[in-house]
matplotlib code that plots the C-alpha trace (Angstrom):
import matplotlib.pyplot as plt

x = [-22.4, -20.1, -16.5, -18.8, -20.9, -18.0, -17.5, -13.7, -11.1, -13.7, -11.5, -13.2, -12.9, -13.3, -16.1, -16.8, -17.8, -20.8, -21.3, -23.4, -20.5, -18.2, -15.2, -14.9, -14.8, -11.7, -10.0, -10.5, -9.3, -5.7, -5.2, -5.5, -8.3, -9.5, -11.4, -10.1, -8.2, -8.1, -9.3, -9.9, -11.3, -8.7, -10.3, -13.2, -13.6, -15.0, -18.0, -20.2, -18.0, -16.2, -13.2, -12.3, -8.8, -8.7, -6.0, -5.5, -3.5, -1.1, -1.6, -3.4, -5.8, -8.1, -11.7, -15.0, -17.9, -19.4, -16.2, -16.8, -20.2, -19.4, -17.0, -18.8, -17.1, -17.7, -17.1, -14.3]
y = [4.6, 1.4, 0.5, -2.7, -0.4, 2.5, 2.0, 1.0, 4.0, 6.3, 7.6, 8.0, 8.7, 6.3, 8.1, 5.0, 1.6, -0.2, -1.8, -4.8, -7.4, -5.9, -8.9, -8.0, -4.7, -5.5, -7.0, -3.8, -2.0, -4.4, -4.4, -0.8, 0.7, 4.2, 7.1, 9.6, 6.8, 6.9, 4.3, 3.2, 0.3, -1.0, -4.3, -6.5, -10.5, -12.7, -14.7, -12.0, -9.6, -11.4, -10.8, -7.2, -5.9, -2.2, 0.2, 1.8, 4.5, 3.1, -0.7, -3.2, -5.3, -8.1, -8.0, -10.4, -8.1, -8.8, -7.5, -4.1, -3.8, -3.0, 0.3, 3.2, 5.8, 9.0, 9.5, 12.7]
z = [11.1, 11.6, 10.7, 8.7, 6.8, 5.8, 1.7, 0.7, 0.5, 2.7, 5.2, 8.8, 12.2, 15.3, 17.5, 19.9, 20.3, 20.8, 24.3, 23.0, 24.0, 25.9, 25.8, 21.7, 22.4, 25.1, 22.3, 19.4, 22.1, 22.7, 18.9, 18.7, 18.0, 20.0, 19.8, 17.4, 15.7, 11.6, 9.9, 6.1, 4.6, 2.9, 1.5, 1.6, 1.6, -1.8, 1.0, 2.6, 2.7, 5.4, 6.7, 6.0, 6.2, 7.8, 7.7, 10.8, 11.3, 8.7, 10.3, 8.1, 11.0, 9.3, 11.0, 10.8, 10.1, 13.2, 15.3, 12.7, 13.7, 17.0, 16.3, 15.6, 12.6, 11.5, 7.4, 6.8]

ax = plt.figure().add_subplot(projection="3d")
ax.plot(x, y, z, "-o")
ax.set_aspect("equal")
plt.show()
């Protein structure tokens, strides 16, 4: 499963990321996010679901769906 389809308040893992484009992937990685890392989503935007805000661990990080695609999660 990805971080863009995990339902709101489901808390979950970070087991990877996808290596489709590897520059966005650089850039989860500067903001923070790893393997092993916890991660909720916290809220959702009004227009396609776009952005989303995500708390990880304990940090609130707005994404585009597209950059959430790209982390892979693992539901706890």
């Amino acid at each position: 499963m990805t971080l863009d389809q995990l339902p709101k308040k489901q808390p979950a893992r970070v087991t990877g990321f996808s290596a489709e484009q590897p520059d966005i992937v650089l850039r989860l990685r500067e903001i923070g996010f790893a393997e092993n890392d916890n991660v909720e989503v916290h809220h959702f935007g009004l227009f396609g679901r776009n952005p989303m805000t995500v708390n990880l661990n304990g940090a609130l990080i707005a994404l585009r769906r597209g950059e959430a695609a790209l982390v892979e999660v693992e539901a706890l």
